[in-house]
N, C-alpha and C positions, 0 to 999 in steps of 0.2 A: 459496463461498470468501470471501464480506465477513466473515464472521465473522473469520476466520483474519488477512484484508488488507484494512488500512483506514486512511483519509487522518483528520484533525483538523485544524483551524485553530490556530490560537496561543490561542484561548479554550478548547481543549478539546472545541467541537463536532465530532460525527460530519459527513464531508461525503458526499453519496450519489454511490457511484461501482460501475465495474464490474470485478471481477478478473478475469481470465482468464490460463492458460498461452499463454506465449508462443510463435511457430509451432517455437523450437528443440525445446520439449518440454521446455527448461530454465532457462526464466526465467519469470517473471510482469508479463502488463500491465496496470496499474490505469489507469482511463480517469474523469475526475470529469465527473458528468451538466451540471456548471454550470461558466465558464469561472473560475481561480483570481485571485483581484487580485496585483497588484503591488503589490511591495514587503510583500506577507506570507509570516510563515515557517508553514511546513505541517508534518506530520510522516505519516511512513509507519511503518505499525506491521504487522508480518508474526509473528502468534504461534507457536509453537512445536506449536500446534494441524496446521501445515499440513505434508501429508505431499509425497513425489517419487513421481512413475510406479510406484516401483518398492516404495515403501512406508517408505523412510525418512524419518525426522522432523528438524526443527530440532532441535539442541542446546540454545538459548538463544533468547528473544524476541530479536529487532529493531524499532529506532527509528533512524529516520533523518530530520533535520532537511532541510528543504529550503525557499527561497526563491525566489519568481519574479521576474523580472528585464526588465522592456521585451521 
């Protein structure tokens, strides 16, 4: 699943982390092996690569910006 769901720093590196479904069976949790700094923005990229239980696929790539905070 990292292929499909994967974190970046604000330079563009890959950060190593772990995907897994989540216990719904309807969401995803990405878990980063090393702790995030503060006051940097990250980004979550979930490709269009990645299918549902049932076999349906994303429409559209996702990005979502996020930043950690104290």
């Amino acid at each position: 699943m990292n292929e499909t769901v994967y974190i970046t720093n604000s330079e563009g590196s890959l950060l190593e982390t772990e995907a897994t479904v989540g216990a719904d069976g309807q969401s995803i949790e990405v878990k980063a092996s090393s702790d995030y700094q503060v006051n940097e923005s990250y980004y979550l990229y979930i490709s269009d690569g990645i299918r549902s239980e049932s076999g349906q696929v994303l429409k559209e790539n996702v990005m979502m910006e996020f930043m950690v905070s104290h």
